[in-house]
N, C-alpha and C positions, 0 to 999 in steps of 0.2 A: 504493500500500500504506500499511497503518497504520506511524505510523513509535514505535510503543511499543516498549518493549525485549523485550517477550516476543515481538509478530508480527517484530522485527529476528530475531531466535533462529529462530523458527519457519520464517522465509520463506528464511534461509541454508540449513535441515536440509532444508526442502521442497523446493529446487532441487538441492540434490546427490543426494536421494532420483527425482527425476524424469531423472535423465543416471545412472542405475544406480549409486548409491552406497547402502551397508547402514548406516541410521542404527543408529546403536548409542549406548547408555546412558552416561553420564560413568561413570569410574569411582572408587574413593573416592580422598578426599583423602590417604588412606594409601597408598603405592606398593606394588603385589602384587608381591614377590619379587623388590624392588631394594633390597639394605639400604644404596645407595649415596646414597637420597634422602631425607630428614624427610617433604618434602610432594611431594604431585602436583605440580610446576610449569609442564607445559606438555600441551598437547594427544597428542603422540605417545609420553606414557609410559607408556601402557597397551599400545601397540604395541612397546613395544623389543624384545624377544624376537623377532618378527617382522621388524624392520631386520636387526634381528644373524644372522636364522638358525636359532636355538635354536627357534622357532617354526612351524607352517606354520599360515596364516592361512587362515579359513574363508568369505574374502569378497576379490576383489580389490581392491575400490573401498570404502571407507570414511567416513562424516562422524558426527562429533558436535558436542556441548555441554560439553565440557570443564570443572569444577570446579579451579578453582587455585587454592593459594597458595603466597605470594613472601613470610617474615618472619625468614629467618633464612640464612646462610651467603652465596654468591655475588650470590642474588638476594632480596639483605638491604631490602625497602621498606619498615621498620615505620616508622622516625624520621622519614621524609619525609610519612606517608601524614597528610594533612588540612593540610595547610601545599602543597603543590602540588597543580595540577590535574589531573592522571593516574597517583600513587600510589595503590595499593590493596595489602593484605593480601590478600582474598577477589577473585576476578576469574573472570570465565566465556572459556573460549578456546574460539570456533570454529575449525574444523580440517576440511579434506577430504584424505583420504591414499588414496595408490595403491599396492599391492603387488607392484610386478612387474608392473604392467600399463599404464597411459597413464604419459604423460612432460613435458619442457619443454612442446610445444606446448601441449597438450590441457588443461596445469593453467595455463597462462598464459590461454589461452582464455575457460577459466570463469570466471578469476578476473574478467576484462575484462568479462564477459557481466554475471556479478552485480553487481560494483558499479557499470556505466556502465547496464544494463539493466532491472535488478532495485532496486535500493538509485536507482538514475538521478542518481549524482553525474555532475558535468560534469565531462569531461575535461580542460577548459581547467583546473582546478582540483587536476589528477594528475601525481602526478610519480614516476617508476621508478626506482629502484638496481637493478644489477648487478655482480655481480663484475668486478675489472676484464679479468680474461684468458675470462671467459664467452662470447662474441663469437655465439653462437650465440643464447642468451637475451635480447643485444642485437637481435639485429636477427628473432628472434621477437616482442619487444614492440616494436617497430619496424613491423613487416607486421599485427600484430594490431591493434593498438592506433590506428595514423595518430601518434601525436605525434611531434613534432618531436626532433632526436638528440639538443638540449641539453635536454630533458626527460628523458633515458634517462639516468640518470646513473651513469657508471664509477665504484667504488669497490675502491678497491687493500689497503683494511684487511681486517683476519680478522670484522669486521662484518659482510661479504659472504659469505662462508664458514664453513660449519655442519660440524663431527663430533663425535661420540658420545664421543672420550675418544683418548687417545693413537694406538689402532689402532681398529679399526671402519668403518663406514660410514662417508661424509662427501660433502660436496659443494657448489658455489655456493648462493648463496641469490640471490635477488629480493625486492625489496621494496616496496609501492604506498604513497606518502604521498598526504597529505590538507592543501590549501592553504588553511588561514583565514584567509589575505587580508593585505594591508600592512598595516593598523589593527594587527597583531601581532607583536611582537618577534619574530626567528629568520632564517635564514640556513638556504639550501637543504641536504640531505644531503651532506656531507664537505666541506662548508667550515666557518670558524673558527663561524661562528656558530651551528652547525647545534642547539645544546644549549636556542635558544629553542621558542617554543611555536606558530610559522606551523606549518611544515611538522611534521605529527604521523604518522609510520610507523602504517598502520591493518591493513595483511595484509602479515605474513612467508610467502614459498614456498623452500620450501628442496629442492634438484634431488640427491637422492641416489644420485651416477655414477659413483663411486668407494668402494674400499676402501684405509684405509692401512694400512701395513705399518709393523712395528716400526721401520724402517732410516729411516722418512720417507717413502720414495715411493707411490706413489699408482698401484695398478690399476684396470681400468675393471670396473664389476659388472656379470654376468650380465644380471644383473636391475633396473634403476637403478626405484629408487622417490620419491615424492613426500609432503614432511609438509607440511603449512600451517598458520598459528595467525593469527588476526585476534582481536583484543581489542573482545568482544561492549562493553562499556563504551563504548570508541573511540568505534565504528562509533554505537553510538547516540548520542552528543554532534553528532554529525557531522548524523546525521540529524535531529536534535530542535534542530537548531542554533544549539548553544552551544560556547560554549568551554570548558567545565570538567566532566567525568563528574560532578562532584558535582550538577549543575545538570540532567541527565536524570530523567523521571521517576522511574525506582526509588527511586533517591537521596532527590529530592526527598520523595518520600512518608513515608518513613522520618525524615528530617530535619524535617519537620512535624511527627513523631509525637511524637518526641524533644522539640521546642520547646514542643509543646501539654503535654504529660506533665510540663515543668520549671514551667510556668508563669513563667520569666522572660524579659523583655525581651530579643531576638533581638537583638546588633549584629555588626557584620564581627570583634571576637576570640569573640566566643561562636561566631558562624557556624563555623569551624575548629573547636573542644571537637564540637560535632555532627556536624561531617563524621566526623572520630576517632571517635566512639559508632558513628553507623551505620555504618561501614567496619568497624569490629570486631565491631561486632553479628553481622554475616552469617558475618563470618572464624566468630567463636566457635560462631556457634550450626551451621554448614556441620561444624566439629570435631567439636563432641558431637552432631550424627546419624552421624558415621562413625565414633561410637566412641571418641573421643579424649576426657578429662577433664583437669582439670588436677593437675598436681602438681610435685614439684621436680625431673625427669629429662626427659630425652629431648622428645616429641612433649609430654605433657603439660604441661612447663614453657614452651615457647612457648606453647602455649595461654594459660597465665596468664600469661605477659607482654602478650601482645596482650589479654585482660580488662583487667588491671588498668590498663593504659595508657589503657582506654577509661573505667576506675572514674574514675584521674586525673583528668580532664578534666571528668566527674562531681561531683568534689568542686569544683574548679577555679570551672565554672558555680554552685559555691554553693546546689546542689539537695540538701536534706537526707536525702526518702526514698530507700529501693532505688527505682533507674532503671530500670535494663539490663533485668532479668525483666520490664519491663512494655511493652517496644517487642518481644518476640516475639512476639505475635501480630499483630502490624506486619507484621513482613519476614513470617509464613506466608500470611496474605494478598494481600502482595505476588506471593512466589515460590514459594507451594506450590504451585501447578497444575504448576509445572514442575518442583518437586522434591518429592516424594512424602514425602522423609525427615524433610521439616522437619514436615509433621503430624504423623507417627505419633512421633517423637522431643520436640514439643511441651514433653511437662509433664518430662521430663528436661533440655532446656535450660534452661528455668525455673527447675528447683530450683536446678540449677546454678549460675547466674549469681547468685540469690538468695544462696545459702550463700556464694560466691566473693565477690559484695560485701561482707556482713556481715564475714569475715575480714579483708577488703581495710582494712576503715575501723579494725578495732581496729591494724592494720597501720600506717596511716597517722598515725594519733594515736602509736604508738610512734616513729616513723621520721622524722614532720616536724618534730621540736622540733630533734632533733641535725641534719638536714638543715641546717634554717634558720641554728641558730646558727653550723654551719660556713661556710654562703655569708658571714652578717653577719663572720666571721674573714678573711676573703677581700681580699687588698689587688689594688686594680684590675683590672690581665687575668690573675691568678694564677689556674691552673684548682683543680679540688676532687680534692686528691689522692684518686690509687687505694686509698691504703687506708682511709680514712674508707666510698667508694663499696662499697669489698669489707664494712666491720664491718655497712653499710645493708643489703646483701643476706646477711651471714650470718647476722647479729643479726638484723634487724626481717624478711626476706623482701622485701625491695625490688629488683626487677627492673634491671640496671644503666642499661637506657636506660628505664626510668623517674624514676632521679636526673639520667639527662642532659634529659629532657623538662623536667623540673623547673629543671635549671640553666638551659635554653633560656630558659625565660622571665623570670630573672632576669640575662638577657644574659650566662651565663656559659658556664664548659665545665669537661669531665673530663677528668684525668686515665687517659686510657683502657689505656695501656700500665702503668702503676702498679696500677691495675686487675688486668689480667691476670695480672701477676706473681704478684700475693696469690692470685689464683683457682690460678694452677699451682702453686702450694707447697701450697695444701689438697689438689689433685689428688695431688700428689707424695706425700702421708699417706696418704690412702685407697687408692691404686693396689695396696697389697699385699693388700687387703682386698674388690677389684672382681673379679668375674667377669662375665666378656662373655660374647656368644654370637653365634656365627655364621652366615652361611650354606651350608647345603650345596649346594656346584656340581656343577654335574658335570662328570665327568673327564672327560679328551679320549678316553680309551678308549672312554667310555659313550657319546661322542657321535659317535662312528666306527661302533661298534657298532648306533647309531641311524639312523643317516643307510642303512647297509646292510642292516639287519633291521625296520626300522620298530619301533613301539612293542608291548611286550610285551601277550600277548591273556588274559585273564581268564577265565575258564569256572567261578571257586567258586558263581558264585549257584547254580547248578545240581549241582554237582559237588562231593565233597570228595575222590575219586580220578580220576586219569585217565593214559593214558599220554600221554608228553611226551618232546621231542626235548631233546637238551642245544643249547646254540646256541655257548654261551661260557663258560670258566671263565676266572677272574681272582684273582691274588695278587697284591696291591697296584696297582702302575701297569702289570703284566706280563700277557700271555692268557698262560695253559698249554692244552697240548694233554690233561692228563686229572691227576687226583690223587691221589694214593695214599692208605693208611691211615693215617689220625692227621692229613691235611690238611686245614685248615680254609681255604675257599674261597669265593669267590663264585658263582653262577650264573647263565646266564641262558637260560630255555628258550623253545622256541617258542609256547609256551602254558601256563599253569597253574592248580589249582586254589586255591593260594594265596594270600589276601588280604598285599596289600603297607601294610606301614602309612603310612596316609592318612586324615585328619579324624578324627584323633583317636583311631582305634581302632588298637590293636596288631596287628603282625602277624600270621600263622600261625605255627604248629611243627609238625613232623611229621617223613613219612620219606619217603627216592628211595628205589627199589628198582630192581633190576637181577639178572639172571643173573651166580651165582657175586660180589653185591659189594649193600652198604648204604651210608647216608648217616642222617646226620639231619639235618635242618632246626632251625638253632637259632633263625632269625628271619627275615622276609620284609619286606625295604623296597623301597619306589616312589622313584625318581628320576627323575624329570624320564619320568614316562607308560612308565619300564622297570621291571619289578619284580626285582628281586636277589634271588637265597636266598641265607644266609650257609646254608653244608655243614659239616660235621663228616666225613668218611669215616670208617664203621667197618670195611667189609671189602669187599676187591676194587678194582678201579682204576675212576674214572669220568671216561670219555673225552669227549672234543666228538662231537660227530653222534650219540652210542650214544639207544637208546630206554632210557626208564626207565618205572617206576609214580609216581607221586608222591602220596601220601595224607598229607591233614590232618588234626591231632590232633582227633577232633571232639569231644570233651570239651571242648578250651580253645575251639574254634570257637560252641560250641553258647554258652558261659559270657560270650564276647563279644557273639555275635548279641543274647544274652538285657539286656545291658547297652548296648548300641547302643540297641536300641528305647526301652529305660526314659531311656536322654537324651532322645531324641525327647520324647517323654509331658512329660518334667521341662521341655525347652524350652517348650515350646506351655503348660502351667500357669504357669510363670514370665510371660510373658507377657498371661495373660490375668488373675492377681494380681497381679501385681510390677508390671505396665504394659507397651502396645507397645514401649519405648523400649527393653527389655532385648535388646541385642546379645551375637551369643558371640563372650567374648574368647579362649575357649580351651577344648577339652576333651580329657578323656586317656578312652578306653574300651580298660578293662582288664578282665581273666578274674577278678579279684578283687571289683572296686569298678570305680565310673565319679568321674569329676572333672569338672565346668561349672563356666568365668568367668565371668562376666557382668559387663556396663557399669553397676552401679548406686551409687548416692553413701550409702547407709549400709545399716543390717542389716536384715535381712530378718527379722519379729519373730515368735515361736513362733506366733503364733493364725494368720500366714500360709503358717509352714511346716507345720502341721498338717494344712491345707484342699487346700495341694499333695499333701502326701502322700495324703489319704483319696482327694483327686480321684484320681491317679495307680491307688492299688490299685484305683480302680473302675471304670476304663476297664481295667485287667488283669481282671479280673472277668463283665464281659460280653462278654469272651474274642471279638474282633470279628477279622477277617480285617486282616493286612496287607498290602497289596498294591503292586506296583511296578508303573510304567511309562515305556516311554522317551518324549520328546516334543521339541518346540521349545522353548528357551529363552521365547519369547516366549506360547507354551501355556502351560508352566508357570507362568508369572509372573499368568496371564489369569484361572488357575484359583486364585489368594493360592496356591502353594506358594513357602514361605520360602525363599532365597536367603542362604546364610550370609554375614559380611561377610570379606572379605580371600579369597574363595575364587575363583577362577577355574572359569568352565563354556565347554565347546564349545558349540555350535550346539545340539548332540541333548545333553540331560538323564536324568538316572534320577530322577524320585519316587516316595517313599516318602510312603503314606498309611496309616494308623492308626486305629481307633477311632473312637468315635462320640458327641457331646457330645447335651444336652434337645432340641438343635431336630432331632435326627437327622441332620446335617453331619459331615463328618468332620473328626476331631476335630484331629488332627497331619498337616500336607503341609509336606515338605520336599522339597528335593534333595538328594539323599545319593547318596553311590557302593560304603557300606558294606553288609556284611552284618546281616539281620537277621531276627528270629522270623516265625514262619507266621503266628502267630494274637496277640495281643495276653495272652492266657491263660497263652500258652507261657513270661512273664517270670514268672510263680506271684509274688511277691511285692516290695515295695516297700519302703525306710525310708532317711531322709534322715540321714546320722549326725553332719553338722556342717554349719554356714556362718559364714566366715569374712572379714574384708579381707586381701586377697591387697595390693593396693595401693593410693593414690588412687583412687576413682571404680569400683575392680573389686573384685565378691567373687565367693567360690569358694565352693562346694558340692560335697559328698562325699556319694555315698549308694550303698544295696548293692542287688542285686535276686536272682532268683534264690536258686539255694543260698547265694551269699554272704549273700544277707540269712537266711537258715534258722539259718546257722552262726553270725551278729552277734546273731540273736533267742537263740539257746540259750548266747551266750557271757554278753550281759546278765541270763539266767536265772541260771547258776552264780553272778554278782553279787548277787542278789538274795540268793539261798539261803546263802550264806557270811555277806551281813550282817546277815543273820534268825537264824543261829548266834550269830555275836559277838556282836550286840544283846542277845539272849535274848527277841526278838518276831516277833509273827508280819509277812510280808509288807505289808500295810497299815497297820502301825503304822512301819513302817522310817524313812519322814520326820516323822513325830512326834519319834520317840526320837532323830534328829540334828537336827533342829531345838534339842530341851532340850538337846544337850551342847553345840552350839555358842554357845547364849543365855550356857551355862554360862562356857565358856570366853571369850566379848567378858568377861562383867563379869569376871572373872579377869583379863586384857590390860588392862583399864582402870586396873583395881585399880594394876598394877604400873606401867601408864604416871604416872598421878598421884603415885605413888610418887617415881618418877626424876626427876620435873619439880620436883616440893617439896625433895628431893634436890638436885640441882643447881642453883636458883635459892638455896635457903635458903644452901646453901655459898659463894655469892657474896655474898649479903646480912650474912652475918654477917662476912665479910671484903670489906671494900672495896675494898684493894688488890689481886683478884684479878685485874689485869687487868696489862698490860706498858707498857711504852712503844715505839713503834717509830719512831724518828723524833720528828716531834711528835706521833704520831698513837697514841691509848689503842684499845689493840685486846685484846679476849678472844676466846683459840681454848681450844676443845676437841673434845676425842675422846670421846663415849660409846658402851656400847652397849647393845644393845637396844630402841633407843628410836624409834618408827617417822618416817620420816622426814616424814610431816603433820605431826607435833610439833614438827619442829626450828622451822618458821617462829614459830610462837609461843613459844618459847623464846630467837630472836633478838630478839622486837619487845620481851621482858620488858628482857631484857640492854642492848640500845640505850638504856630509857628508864632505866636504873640508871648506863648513861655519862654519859647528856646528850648528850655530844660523841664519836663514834669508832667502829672498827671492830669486828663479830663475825664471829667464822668457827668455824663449828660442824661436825663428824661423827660422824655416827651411823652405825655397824656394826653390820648387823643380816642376817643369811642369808648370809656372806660378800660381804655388798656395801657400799659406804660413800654415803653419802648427804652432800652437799656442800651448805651453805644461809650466803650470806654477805650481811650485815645495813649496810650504812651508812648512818648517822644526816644528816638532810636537811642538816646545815651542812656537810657533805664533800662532795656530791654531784657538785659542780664538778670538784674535785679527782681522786676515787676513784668510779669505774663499778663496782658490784656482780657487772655480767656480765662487766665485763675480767678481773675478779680471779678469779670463779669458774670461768671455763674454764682461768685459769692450773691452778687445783685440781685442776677435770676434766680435763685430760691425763696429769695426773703418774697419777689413778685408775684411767688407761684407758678413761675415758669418751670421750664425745663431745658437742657443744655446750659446753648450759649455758646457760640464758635468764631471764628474767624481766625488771625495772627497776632503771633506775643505783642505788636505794635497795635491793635485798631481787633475790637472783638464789639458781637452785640447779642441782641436778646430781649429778653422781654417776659410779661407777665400778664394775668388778669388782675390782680389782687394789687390797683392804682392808689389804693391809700396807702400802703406801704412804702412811697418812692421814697422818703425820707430817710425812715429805717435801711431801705435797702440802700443809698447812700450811704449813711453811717454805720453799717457795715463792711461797707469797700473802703472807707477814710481808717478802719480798726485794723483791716487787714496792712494796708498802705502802715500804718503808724509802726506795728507787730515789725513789719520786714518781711 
């Protein structure tokens, strides 16, 4: 066989595909419905649901290609990655798993089969771990295998044994190394030396035969299942044989690309800056096709620490243009055959990394001067205190193990626990001001409930009445046997017409009905494939087993379905304007209005919201049939219907097709499991009423359809018509005539600003002495108002060159807010930080931050009676030193 990295991938899926294994797709780098992960990091976490239970799996036997990354928390490899031979950020993990179905022997088998048979590594060459009390997996790789017993190696560490978290699944593991020979430092599995580079662990199998229990002990499972993970990277070093993943072709090609693109001089410390680029190239650009951007939280802000770590290294090599955006089409060349996302995501990684440098370098130029002069403060192995590292990342945006990379290379270190402290005392501020969100689990009622009635059955596509059994009623963690009047309950019936909210659309509302007794339905949620009515009882009692009627309001139904499709429509234009790259990061479809996120890095500008919109009403227009069908997962993919990202599909699919674009194709294919219009017509009308940045890298779009847009067009009528009154003109003169008044009004503002500024400088100029002493230090504060806070800065740079030597601290109150702007003249600089002083300012205002340069920083607050205090806080600090 070829021994490239992609036929390695290929020839692994092909063989567990020929012994009855269901290849299946990696899945994204964002974990579906585990809020316990940041990143994918290992092959069998798109299966947990399925180890655990919570799941029933639609294939016994399983293999993929697994997407990981390792940059953050337990399996923290950012600082090590391009300085050692086997770190990575981005990493591909093959995996074959079993559900309940083959066991020890049969995964040990394959394992032996592919890589002594298939991959035809030499045994002589292989060495096994096992658990040390496994005794069975001994001497299965014993009988399989032929090697000899000190090749089978007993290990008594928790190394050897894998579980899922305190109670769960669990069970021995097995492990195959790979021997590169004496020429190589290292010491076999569990001895002292095992942490060198000989013997490299290439496939973990891990024997899942046990469940533990809270108490500690260990029962045997029903069902013992099989996870595997071998490091696609490993396995190809091994085969391409070298010693270092970075030396595999992938690598290699990227790492040419990168040298070609610097035009400088290749040696062994530049060689590591490249490894770093391409190692992060893939991490970054793998991100933003799954939808991750950068920013300063969560998923987003590693993203940009692994960027800029890669920028680092960038500036490092001495290379002046943007880099990074010009080695992606590198890696899509590389590894777009195998990953589809890295094309169609393309010119969004691009911009991306494009805009992400450019900030990164103005970043850098603020961050590396105090950087430097603090190492050059630095007496011998003294590390770089935590809070200089903490003012780099609050002050400039510097990533913290981006200052420790930085100290790396001038042989130093951090202060890392100094560090944290400062990071937990800002945490400790903002905590009253955080809102989380969680996940919703499901209760153990619901999963009793599940396990004995299966998953509730749907019948609205067809239905908006139907009779229905009750199955379950629930107050709180408790079943009742039936509810009275005025109780508000949960339900759950054998069947319903009612939509459970899911992807985005709102539930139902309506009514149960029954002999001699009512309900209303005040809302309809899906949990975990059960769909709940929350009840209301108006009259008569509602029992378990009783039959009822259950009718949906079809008014709010009809108001949704009509707002359902118009997302559709709004997806597929966004995309085919905006670019493929636009993922949904989120929608809300309501009876009012719809709401779409999307992944994109700035606004969306009227000439292309206009083209969406005309587009949209004119596929509503030729009023084109919508049509649904169920199929395979793997049809539907065959036929481009979209695949939302973070959503989870079974085997069998619902698409939804729509309308019909110039070349007669249809126009919108998704999969969707919501309700929606007959005909494309049936949405009557379109209009997009905002777009906004929701956050980093995501904006949001709000628009009406249907009657809601009838009621948005006749509300901005009555707007028109009231300022056609006031005005005293007609409709089309209306932006003439506010045009004139607000032309009116600047030179008015101007008038009065030139005013305050001749005002307040002249009063200083004719008094010299208007300034204090504090200290040794000549400092003028003031309070004005009205004066907009763009002013202030030029009102400090007049005053500064009126000191010569000293401090300004200026506020302007103007809307209830104070605007903070404080001025030190370049012979302080040393002494007095601009942005130390002015955040002192900004908290006494109630702001937040406060940035600029040690000369000229500003800021601001709500809390306008304060300016005083917040001065005389900045004169205590000034006075202190």
């Amino acid at each position: 066989m070829s021994n490239s990295t992609e036929e390695i991938r290929r020839s692994f899926l092909d063989y567990f595909s020929s012994v009855q294994h269901e290849e299946l797709p990696s899945s994204p780098l964002i974990p579906q419905d585990d809020p316990t992960l940041l990143f994918t990091n290992a092959g069998m976490v798109q299966f947990k649901n399925i180890f655990t239970g919570k799941e029933k799996s639609l294939y016994q036997r399983a293999t993929t290609s697994q997407k990981c990354l390792r940059a953050g928390g337990k399996h923290n490899d950012l600082e090590n990655v391009g300085y050692t031979a086997r770190h990575h950020t981005f990493f591909e993990m093959l995996g074959n798993f079993s559900f309940g179905d083959y066991f020890k022997e049969s995964a040990i088998d394959y394992a032996w089969n592919l890589v002594t048979k298939i991959y035809e590594l030499k045994k002589e060459q292989l060495l096994i771990t096992v658990y040390e009390q496994d005794e069975e997996a001994f001497n299965l790789w014993k009988k399989i295998s032929g090697l000899p017993e000190e090749k089978i190696i007993k290990i008594n560490t928790s190394d050897n044994f894998w579980s899922m978290g305190d109670t769960g699944p669990c069970g021995p593991c097995s492990e195959i190394f790979y021997d590169h020979g004496p020429h190589i430092k290292g010491g076999i599995p569990g001895s002292k030396e095992q942490d060198g580079d000989r013997y490299i662990e290439i496939w973990n199998l891990v024997f899942m035969q046990y469940e533990m229990m809270a108490d500690g002990t260990k029962s045997n499972l029903p069902k013992p299942s099989i996870d595997t993970g071998m490091g696609l990277e490993r396995m190809a070093a091994i085969l391409q044989g070298v010693n270092n993943n970075y030396d595999i072709d992938l690598f290699k090609k990227l790492i040419n690309s990168s040298i070609e693109l610097s035009d400088i001089d290749s040696n062994e410390e530049n060689l590591v800056s490249h490894r770093v680029i391409s190692d992060h190239l893939r991490a970054s650009a793998f991100l933003i096709a799954d939808g991750i951007l950068p920013s300063n939280e969560g998923r987003g802000y590693v993203l940009r620490r692994i960027m800029r770590r890669a920028m680092r290294h960038v500036h490092k090599l001495g290379i002046k243009d943007l880099h990074m955006y010009k080695l992606v089409d590198s890696l899509k060349n590389i590894m777009g055959r195998s990953f589809d996302e890295l094309k169609r995501a393309q010119p969004l990684i691009e911009n991306t990394l494009m805009q992400e440098e450019e900030k990164f370098r103005e970043t850098l130029e603020r961050g590396i001067g105090l950087l430097n002069k603090s190492i050059d403060n630095l007496r011998n192995s003294e590390p770089l205190s935590g809070e200089v590292a903490f003012k780099l990342y609050d002050t400039y945006g510097f990533p913290v193990d981006l200052t420790a990379d930085i100290l790396r290379g001038h042989g130093k270190e951090l202060d890392y626990e100094g560090f944290k402290a400062n990071m937990n005392q800002q945490k400790d501020k903002a905590r009253k001001s955080w809102s989380g969100s969680g996940e919703q689990e499901t209760s153990e009622i619901l999963m009793k409930l599940k396990e004995k009635h299966n998953d509730s059955e749907f019948v609205g596509y067809e239905k908006i009445s139907e009779q229905i059994r009750i199955i379950s009623i629930i107050k709180g963690d408790e079943e009742l046997v039936e509810a009275l009047i005025d109780n508000e309950v949960s339900v759950i019936t054998d069947k319903t017409p009612f939509y459970g909210e899911s992807g985005g659309q709102e539930g139902d509302k309506g009514f149960f009905e029954w002999e001699n007794g009512s309900a209303k339905v005040i809302d309809t949620i899906k949990v975990d494939d059960i769909i709940i009515h929350s009840v209301k009882v108006l009259e008569g009692v509602l029992k378990v087993n009783s039959k009822i009627m259950a009718t949906v309001d079809l008014n709010r139904r009809d108001s949704l379905k009509i707002h359902h499709s118009a997302t559709h429509l709004l997806h597929e234009s966004l995309r085919r304007h905006v670019g493929s790259h636009v993922t949904q990061k989120g929608s809300l479809v309501a009876e009012d209005k719809l709401r779409f996120d999307i992944s994109h890095n700035k606004p969306i500008n009227k000439e292309i919201i206009n083209i969406i919109e005309e587009e949209i009403n004119e596929q509503i227009r030729i009023n084109y049939d919508v049509s649904t069908s169920v199929m395979s997962i793997k049809e539907a993919q065959n036929m481009g219907a979209l695949a939302l990202f973070g959503e989870k599909y079974g085997e069998k699919v619902r698409v939804v097709s729509m309308g019909r674009d110039l070349k007669k194709d249809i126009y919108s294919t998704e999969l969707c499991g919501g309700t929606h219009v007959n005909r494309s017509g049936d949405i009557g009308a379109f209009k997009i009423i905002s777009e906004s940045a929701l956050g980093s890298g995501v904006r949001r779009i709000e628009a009406v359809a249907g009657n809601a847009a009838i009621k948005y067009f006749q509300s901005e009528s009555k707007i028109l018509e009231k300022l056609s009154s006031d005005l005293k003109v007609n409709n089309d003169k209306i932006i003439d005539r506010v045009n004139s008044l607000l032309d009116d009004k600047r030179k008015l503002e101007k008038k009065i600003i030139e005013l305050n500024k001749t005002l307040n400088t002249s009063n200083f100029s004719n008094n010299k002495t208007d300034y204090e002493n504090v200290g040794d230090v000549k400092v003028i504060s003031k309070i004005m108002n009205d004066l907009p806070s763009k002013e202030l800065k030029g009102l400090v740079d007049a005053f500064k060159k009126e000191l010569k030597e000293g401090i300004v601290v200026l506020i302007s109150i103007t809307n209830n807010k104070a605007s903070l702007v404080v001025g030190v003249t370049q012979g302080l600089v040393n002494a007095y930080d601009a942005v130390d002083l002015t955040k002192i300012g900004v908290e006494v205002l109630g702001g937040k931050g406060g940035g600029g340069r040690p000369d000229l920083a500003q800021g601001g607050g709500p809390n306008y009676k304060e300016s005083e205090a917040s001065i005389s806080a900045i004169l205590n600090k000034i006075k202190d030193g």
